[in-house]
C-alpha positions as YAML, in Angstrom:
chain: A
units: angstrom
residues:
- id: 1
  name: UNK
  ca: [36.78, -13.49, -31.00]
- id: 2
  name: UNK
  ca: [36.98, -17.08, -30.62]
- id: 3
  name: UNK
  ca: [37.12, -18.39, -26.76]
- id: 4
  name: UNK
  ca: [40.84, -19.77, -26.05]
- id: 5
  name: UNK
  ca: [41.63, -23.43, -26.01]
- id: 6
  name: UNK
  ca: [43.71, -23.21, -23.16]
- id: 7
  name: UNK
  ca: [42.47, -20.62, -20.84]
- id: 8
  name: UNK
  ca: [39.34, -20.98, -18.58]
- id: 9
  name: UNK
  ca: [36.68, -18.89, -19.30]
- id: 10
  name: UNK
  ca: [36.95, -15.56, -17.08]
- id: 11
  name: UNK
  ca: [33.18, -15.63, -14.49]
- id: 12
  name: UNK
  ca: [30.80, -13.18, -14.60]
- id: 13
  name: UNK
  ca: [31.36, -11.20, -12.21]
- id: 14
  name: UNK
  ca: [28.57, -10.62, -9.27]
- id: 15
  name: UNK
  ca: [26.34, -7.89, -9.34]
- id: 16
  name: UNK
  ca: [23.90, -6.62, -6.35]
- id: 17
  name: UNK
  ca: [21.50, -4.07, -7.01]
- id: 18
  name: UNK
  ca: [21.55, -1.45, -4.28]
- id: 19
  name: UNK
  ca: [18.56, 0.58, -2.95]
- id: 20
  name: UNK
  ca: [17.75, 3.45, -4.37]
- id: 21
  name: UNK
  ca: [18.41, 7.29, -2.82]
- id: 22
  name: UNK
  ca: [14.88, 7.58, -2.23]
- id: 23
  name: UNK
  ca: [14.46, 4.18, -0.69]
- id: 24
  name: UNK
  ca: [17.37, 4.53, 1.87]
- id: 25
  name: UNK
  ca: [16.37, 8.55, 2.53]
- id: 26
  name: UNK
  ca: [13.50, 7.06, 3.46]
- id: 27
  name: UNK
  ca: [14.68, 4.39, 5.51]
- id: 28
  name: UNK
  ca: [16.78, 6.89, 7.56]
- id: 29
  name: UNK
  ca: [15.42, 10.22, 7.00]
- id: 30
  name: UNK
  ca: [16.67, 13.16, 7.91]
- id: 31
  name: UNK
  ca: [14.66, 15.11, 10.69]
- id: 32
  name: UNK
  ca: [13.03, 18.58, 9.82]
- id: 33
  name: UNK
  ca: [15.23, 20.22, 12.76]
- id: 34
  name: UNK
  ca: [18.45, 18.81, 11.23]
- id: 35
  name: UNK
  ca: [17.27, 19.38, 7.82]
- id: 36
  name: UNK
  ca: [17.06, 23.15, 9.08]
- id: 37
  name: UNK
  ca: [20.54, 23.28, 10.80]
- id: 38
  name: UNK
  ca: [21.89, 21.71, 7.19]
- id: 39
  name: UNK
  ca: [20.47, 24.88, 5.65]
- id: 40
  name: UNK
  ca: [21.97, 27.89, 8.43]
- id: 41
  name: UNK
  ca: [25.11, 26.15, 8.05]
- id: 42
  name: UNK
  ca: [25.55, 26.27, 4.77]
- id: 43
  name: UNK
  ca: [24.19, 29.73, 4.21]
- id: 44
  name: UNK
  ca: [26.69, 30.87, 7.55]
- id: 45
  name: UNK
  ca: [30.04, 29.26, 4.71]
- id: 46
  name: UNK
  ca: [27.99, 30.97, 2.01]
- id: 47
  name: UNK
  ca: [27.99, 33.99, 3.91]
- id: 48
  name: UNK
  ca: [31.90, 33.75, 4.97]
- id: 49
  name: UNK
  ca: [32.84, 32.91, 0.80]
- id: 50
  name: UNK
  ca: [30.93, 35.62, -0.45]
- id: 51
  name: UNK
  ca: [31.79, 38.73, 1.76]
- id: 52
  name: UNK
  ca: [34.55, 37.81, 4.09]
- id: 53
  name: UNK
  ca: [32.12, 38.25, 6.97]
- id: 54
  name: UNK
  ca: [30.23, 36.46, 9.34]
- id: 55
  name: UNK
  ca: [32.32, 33.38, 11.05]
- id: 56
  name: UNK
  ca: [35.58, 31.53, 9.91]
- id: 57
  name: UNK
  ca: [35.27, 27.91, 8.58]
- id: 58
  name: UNK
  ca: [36.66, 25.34, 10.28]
- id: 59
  name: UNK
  ca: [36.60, 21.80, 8.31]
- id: 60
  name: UNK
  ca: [37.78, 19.75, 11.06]
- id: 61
  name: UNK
  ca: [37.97, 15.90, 11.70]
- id: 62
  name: UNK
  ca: [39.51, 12.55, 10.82]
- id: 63
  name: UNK
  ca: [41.11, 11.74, 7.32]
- id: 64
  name: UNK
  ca: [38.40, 8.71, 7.24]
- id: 65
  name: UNK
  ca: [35.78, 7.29, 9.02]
- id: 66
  name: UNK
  ca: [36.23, 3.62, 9.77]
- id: 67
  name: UNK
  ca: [34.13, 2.95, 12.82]
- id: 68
  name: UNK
  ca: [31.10, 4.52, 13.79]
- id: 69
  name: UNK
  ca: [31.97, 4.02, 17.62]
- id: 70
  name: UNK
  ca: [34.91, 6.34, 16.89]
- id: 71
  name: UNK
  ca: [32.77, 9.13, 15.07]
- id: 72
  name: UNK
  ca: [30.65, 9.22, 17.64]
- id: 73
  name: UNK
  ca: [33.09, 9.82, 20.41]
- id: 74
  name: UNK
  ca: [34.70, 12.47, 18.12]
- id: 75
  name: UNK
  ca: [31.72, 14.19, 17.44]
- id: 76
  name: UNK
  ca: [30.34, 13.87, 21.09]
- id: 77
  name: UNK
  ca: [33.91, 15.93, 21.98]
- id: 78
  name: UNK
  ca: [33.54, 18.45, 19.16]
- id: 79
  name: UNK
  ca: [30.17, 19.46, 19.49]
- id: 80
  name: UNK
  ca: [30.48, 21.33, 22.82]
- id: 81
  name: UNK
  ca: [33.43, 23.55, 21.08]
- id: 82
  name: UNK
  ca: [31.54, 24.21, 17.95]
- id: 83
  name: UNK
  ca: [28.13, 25.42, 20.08]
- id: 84
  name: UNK
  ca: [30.22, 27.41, 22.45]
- id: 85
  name: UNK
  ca: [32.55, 28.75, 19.31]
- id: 86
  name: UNK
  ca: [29.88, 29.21, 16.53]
- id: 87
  name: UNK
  ca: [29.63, 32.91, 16.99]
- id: 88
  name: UNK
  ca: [33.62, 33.19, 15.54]
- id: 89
  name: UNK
  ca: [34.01, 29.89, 13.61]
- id: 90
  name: UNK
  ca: [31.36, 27.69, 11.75]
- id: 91
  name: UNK
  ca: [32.91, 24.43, 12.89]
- id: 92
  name: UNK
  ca: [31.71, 21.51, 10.60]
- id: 93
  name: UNK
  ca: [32.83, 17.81, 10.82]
- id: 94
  name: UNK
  ca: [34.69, 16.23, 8.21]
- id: 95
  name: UNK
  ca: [32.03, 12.98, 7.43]
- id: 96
  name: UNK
  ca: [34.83, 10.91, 5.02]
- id: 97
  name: UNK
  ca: [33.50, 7.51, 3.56]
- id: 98
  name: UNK
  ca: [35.74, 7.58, 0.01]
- id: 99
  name: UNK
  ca: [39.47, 8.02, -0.03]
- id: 100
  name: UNK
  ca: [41.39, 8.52, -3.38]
- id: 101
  name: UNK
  ca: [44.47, 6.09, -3.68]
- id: 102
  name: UNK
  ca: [47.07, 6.83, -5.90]
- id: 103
  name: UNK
  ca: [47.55, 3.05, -6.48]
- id: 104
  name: UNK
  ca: [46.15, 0.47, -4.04]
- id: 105
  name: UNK
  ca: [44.69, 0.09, -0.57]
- id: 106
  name: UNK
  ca: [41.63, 0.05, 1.92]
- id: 107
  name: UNK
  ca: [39.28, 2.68, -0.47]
- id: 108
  name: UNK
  ca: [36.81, 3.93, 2.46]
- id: 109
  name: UNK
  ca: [33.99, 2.97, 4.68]
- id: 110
  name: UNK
  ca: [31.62, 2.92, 2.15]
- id: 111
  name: UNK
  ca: [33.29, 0.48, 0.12]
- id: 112
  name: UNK
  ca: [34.74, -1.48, 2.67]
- id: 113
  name: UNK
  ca: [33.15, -1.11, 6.17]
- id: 114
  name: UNK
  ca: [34.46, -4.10, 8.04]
- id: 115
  name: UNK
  ca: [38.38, -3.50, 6.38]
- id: 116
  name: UNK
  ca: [38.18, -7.15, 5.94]
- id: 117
  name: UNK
  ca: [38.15, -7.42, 2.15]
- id: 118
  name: UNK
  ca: [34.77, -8.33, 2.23]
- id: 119
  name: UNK
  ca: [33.94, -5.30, 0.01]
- id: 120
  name: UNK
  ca: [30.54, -4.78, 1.70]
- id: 121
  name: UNK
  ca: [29.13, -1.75, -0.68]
- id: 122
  name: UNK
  ca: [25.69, -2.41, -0.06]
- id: 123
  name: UNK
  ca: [26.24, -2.22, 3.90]
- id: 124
  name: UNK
  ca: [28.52, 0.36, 3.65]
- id: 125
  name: UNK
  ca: [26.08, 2.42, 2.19]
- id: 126
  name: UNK
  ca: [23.29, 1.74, 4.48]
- id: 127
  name: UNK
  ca: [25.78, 2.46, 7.54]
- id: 128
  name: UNK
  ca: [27.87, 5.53, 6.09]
- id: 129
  name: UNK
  ca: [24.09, 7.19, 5.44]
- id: 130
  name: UNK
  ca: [22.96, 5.85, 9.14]
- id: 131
  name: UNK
  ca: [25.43, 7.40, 10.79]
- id: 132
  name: UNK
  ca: [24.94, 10.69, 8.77]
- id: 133
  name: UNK
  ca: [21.76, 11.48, 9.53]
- id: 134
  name: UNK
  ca: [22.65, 9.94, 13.66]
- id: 135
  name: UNK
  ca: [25.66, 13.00, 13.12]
- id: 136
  name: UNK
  ca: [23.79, 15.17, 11.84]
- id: 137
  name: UNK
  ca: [20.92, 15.13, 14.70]
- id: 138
  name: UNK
  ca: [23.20, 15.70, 17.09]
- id: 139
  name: UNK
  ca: [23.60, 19.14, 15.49]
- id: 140
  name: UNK
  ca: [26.91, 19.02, 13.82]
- id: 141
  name: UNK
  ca: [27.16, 20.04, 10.13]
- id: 142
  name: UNK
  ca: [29.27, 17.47, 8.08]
- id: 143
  name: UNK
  ca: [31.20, 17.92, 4.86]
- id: 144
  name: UNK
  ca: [32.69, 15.26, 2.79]
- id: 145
  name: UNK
  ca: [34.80, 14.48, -0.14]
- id: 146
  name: UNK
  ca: [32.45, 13.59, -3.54]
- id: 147
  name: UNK
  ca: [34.71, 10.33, -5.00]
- id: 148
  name: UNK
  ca: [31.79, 8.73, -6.89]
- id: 149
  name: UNK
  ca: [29.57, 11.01, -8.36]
- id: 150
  name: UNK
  ca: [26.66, 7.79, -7.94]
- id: 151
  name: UNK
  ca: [26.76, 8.51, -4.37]
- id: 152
  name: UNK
  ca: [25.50, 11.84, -3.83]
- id: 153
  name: UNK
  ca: [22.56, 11.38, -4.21]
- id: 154
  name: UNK
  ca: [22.63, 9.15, -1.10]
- id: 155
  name: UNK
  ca: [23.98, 11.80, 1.34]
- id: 156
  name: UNK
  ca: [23.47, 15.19, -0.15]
- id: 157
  name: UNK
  ca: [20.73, 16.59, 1.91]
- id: 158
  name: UNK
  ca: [23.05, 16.01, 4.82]
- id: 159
  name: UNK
  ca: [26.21, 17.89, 3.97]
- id: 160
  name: UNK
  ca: [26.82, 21.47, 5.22]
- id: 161
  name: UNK
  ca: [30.22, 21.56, 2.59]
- id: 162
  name: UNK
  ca: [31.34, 19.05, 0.05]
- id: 163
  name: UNK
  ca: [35.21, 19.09, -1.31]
- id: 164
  name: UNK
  ca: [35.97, 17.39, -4.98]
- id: 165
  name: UNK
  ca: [39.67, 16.20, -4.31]
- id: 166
  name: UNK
  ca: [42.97, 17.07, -6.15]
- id: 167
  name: UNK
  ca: [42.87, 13.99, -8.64]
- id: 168
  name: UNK
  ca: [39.08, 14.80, -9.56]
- id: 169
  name: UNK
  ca: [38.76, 18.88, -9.88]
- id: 170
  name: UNK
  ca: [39.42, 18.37, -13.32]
- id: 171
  name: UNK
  ca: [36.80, 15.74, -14.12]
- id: 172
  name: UNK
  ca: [33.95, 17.20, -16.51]
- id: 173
  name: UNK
  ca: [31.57, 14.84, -14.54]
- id: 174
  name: UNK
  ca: [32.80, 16.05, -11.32]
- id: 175
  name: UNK
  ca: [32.25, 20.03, -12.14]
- id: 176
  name: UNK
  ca: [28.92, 19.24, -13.77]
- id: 177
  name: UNK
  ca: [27.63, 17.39, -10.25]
- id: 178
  name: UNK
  ca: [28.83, 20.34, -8.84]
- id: 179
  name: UNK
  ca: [26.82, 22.90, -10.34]
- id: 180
  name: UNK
  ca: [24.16, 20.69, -9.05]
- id: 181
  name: UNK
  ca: [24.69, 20.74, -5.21]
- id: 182
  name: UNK
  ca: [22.96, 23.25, -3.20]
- id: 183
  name: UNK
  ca: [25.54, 22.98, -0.74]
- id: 184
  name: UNK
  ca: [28.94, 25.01, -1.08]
- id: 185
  name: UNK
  ca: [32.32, 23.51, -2.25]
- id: 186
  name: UNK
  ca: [35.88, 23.46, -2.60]
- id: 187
  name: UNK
  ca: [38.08, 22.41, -5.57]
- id: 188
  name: UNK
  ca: [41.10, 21.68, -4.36]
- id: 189
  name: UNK
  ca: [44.38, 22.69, -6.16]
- id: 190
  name: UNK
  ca: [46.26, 20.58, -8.27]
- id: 191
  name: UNK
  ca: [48.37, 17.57, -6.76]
- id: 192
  name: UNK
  ca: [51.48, 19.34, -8.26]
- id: 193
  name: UNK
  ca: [50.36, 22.99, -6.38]
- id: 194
  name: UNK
  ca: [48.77, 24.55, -9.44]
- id: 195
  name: UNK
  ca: [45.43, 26.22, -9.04]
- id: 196
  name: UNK
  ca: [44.39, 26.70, -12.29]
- id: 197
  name: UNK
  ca: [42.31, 23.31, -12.67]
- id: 198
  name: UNK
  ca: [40.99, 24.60, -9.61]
- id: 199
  name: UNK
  ca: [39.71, 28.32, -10.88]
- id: 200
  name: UNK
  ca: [38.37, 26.73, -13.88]
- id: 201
  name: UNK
  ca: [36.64, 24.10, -12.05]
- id: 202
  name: UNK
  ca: [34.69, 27.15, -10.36]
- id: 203
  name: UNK
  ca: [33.95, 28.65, -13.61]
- id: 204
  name: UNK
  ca: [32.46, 25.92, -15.08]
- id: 205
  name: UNK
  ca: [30.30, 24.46, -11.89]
- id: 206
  name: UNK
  ca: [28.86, 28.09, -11.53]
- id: 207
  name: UNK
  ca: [26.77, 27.83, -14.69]
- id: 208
  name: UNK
  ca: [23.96, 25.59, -15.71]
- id: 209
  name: UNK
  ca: [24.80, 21.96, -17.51]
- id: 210
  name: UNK
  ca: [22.88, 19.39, -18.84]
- id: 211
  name: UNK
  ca: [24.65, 15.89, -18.08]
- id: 212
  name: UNK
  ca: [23.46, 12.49, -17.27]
- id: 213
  name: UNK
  ca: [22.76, 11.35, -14.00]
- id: 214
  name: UNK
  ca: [20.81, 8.79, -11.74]
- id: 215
  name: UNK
  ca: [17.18, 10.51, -10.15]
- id: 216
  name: UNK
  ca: [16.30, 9.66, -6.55]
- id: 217
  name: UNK
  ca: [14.53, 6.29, -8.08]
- id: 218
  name: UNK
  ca: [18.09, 4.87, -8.64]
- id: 219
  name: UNK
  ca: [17.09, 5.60, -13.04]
- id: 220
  name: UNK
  ca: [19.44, 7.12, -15.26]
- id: 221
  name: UNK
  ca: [18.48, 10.34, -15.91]
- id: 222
  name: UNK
  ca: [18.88, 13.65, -17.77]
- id: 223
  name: UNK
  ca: [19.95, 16.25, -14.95]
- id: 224
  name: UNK
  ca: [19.64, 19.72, -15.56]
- id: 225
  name: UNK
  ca: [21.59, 21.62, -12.96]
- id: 226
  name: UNK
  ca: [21.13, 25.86, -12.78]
- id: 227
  name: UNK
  ca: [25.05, 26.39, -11.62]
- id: 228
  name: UNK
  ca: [26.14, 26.32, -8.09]
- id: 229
  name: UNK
  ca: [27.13, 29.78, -6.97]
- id: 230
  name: UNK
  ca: [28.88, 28.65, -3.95]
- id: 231
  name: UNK
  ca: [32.35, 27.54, -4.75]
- id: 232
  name: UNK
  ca: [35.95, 28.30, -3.86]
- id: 233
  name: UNK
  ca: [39.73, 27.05, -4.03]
- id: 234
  name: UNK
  ca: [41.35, 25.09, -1.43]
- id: 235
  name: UNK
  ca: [44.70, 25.66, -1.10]
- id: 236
  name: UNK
  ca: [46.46, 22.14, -0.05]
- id: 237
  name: UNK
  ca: [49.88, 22.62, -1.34]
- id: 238
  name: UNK
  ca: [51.47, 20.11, -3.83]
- id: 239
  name: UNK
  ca: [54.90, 18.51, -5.49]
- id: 240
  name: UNK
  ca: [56.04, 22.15, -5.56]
- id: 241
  name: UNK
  ca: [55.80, 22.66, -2.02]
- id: 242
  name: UNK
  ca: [53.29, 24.36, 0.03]
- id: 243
  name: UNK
  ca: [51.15, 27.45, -0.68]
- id: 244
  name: UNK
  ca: [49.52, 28.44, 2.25]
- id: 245
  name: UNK
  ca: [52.43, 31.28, 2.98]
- id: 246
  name: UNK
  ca: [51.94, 34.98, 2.27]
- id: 247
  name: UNK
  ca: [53.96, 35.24, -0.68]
- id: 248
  name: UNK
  ca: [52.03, 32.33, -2.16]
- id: 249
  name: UNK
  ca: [48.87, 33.75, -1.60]
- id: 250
  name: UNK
  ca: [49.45, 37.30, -2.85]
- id: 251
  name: UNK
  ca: [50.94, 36.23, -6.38]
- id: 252
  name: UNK
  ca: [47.76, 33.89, -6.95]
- id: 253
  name: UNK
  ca: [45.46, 36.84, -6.13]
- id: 254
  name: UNK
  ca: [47.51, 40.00, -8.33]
- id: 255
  name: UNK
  ca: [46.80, 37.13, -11.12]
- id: 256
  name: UNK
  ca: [43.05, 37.22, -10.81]
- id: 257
  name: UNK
  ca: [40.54, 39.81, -11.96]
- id: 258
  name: UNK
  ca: [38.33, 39.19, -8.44]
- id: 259
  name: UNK
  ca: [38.58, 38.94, -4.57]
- id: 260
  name: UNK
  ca: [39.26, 34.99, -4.76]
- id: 261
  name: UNK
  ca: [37.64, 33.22, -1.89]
- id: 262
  name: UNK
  ca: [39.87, 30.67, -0.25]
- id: 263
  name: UNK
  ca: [39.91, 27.67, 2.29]
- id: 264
  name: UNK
  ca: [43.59, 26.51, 3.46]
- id: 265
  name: UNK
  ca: [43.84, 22.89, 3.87]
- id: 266
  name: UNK
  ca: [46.47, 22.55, 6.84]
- id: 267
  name: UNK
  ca: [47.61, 18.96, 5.93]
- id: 268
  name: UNK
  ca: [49.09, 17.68, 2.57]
- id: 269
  name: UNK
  ca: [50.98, 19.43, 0.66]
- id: 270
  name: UNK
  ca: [51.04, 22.21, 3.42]
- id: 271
  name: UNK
  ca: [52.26, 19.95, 5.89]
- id: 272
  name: UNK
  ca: [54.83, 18.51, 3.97]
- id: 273
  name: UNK
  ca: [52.89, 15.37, 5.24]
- id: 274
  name: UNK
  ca: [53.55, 15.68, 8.88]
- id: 275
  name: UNK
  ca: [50.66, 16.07, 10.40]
- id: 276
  name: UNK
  ca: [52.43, 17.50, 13.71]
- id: 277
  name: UNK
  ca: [52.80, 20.59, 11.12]
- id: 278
  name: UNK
  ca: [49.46, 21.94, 10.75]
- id: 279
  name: UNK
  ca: [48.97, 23.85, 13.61]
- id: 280
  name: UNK
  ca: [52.22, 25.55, 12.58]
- id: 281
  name: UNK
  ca: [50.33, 26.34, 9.08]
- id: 282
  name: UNK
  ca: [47.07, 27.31, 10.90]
- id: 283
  name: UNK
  ca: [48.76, 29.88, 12.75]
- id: 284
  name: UNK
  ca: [50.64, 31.66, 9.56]
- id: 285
  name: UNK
  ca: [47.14, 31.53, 8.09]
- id: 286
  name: UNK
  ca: [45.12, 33.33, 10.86]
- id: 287
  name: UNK
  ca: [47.94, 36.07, 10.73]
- id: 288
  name: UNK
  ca: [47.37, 36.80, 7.23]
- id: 289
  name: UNK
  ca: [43.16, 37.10, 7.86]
- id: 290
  name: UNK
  ca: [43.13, 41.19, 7.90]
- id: 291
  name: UNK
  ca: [44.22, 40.75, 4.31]
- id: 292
  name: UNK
  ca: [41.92, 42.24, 1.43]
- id: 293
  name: UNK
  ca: [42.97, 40.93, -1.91]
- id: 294
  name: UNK
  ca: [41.68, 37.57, -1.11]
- id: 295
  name: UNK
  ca: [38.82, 36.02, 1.12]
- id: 296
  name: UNK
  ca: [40.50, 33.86, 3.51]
- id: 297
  name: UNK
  ca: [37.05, 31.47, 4.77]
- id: 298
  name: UNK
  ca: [39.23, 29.27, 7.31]
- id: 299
  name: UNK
  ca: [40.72, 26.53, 7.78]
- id: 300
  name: UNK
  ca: [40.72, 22.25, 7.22]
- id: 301
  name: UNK
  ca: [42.38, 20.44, 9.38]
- id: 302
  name: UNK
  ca: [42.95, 16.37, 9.74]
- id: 303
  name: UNK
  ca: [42.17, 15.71, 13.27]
- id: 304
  name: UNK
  ca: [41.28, 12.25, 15.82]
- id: 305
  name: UNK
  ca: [40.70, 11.46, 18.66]
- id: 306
  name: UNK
  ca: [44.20, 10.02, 19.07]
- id: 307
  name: UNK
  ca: [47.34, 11.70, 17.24]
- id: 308
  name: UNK
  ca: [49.21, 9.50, 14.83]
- id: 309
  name: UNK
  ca: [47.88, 6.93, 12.19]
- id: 310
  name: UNK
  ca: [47.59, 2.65, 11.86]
- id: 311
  name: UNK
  ca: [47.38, 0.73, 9.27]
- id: 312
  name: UNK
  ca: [43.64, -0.28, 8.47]
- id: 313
  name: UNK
  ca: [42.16, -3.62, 9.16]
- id: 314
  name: UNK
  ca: [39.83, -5.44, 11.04]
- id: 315
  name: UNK
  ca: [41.47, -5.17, 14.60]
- id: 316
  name: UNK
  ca: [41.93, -1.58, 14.10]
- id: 317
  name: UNK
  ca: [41.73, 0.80, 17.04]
- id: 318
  name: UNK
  ca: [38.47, 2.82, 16.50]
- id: 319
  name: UNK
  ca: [40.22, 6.06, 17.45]
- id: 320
  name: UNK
  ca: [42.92, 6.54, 15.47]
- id: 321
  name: UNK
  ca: [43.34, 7.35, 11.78]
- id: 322
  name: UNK
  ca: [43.64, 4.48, 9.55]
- id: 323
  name: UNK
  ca: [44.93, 6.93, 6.31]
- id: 324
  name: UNK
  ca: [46.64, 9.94, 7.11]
- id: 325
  name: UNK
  ca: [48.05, 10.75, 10.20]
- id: 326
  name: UNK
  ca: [45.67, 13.65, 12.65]
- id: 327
  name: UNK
  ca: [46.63, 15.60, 15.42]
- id: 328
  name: UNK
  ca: [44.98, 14.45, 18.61]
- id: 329
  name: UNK
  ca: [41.79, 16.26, 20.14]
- id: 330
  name: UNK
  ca: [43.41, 18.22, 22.73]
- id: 331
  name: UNK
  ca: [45.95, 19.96, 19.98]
- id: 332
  name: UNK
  ca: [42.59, 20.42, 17.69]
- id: 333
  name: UNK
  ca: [40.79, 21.88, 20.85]
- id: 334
  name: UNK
  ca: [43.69, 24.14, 20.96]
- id: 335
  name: UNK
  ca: [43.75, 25.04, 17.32]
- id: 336
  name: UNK
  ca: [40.29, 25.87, 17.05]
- id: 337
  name: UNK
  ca: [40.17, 28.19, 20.21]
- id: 338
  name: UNK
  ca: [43.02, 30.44, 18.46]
- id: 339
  name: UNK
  ca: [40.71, 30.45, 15.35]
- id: 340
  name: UNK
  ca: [38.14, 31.91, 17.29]
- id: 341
  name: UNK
  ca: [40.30, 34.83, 19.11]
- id: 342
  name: UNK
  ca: [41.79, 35.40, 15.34]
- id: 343
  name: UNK
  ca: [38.16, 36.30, 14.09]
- id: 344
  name: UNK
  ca: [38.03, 39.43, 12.89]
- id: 345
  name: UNK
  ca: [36.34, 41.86, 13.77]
- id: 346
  name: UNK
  ca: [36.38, 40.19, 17.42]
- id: 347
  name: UNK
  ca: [33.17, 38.84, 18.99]
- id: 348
  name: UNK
  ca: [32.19, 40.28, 21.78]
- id: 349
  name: UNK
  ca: [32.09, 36.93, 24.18]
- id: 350
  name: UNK
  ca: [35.64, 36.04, 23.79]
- id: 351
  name: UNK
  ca: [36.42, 38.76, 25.98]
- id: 352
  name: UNK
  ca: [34.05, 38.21, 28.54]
- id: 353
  name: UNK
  ca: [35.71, 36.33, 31.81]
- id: 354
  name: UNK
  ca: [33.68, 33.16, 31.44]
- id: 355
  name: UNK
  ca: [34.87, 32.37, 27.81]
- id: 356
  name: UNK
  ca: [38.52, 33.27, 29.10]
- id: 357
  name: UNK
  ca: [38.02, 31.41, 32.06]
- id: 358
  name: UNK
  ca: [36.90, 28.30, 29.81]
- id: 359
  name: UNK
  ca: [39.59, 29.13, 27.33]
- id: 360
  name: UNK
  ca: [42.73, 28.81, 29.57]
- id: 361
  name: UNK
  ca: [41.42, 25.72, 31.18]
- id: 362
  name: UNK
  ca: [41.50, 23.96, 27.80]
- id: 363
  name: UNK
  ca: [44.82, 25.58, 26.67]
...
């Protein structure tokens, strides 16, 4: 093609090499007693997807991280909930650095940490892994969405639970990463409510693939991957409407052959988009737990500090969601103590005076 006589020739465009997963694991490694925690808590949502036992699942926390300040202040209020609630619900905090976009906007913390168009990937990186491991030693467990399959490497070891989002269940690349995670995850239905991509996107991450990949040396790679046993649906509602509701449930699981394990993702499609709704959806949920043909793990939820959303940028408050809108902490505090007396059987401890006493003051 000869160059055009009119047109300035298009520059290269810029390209920084990043550090490797080994070389930033290293650089902020992940301590052998929060390495162990990683481990319980993902054999505790094992436990929950394969037999219905054992604690609910709670996947609770903001739509995004955009400021570590505001994680920590989150995390700092959810931890004492989640120690003093673990016997009934598994609480783990969403960690979200990537965030789909149907068209255009701010993509995530990792890709954009400052919201300043500065388009920082190398120091988003660094920081989303930083404050990872800083989450994780405070003893939360931490789930996140897989965008970019090039990232997991990078934060892997620290996720309890992973999701692969609505636009990306169907991705061959996607499934095949999957069945190489030792952590459990959830395909979420399709944006237009159908959970078939979903099923099959179980089927196929359950078995061994060979596909290409990048090695903890940052090299291309062949990966060989022996199936990830520890999937599930999320149901998060769609174009159709929502399908968190009884009727919904029970004609997905007369058309399957097995006990289906699911996760019901409050916000969405569920919500119709208000997030003021999900506590609404949570509660029609937890009625339906005695239920047999299905495996109902728990719950997500999209929850702040501060109720309500902003629009991102640089002056941003810290506490508030900068994508979809959360409920605040006191209506999540709220939430999560009626998961708890929902658990089924009942623990023991939520009907001794102290835990009652503690319960009321928060409600």
């Amino acid at each position: 093609m000869h160059p055009s006589p009119i047109l300035s020739p298009r520059p290269e465009p810029e390209r920084a090499s990043l550090p490797s997963p080994r070389e930033l694991g290293e650089a902020y490694a992940l301590p052998p007693t929060a390495r162990a925690r990683v481990k319980e808590a993902r054999a505790r949502i094992a436990e929950r997807l394969h037999t219905g036992r054992g604690p609910l699942v709670a996947i609770v926390g903001p739509c995004s991280l955009h400021s570590e300040e505001a994680a920590r202040a989150y995390a700092e209020r959810l931890l004492p909930l989640a120690e003093r609630l673990a016997d009934d619900v598994t609480i783990v905090m969403r960690a979200y650095f990537e965030k789909p976009r149907t068209t255009v906007g701010w993509k995530g913390f990792l890709y954009d940490p400052d919201m300043d168009g500065s388009h920082d990937l190398a120091r988003g990186l660094e920081r989303a892994r930083a404050l990872l491991v800083e989450l994780s030693e405070l003893g939360l467990p931490l789930a996140t969405e897989i965008l970019d399959p090039l990232t997991a490497p990078y934060f892997e070891d620290c996720l309890s639970w992973a999701a692969i989002g609505a636009r990306t269940a169907e991705s061959q690349i996607h499934r095949q990463l999957v069945s190489g995670l030792e952590c459990p995850v959830g395909f979420k239905n399709g944006t237009d409510g159908s959970v078939s991509i979903a099923l099959a996107a179980m089927e196929s991450a359950r078995v061994p693939h060979t596909h290409l990949g990048i090695d903890r040396d940052g090299r291309i790679s062949i990966a060989e991957t022996r199936g990830n046993p520890d999937t599930h649906v999320v149901l998060r509602g769609g174009r159709s409407g929502p399908n968190y509701d009884a009727e919904s449930i029970t004609r997905l699981a007369s058309s399957q052959n097995m006990t289906l394990p699911l996760l019901v993702d409050c916000s969405h499609g569920n919500s119709g988009k208000d997030y003021r709704k999900q506590c609404e959806v949570a509660e029609a949920v937890m009625a339906q737990l005695p239920r047999r043909d299905v495996r109902l793990m728990g719950l997500m939820i999209e929850s702040h500090v501060e109720a309500g959303r902003q629009e991102p940028g640089k002056h941003a408050s810290p506490h508030k969601s900068v994508t979809d809108a959360c409920i605040g902490f006191e209506a999540t505090q709220s939430l999560l103590l009626s998961m708890a007396k929902s658990a089924h059987p009942p623990r023991s401890f939520l009907r001794s005076p102290s835990f009652e006493a503690q319960a009321s003051s928060a409600e």
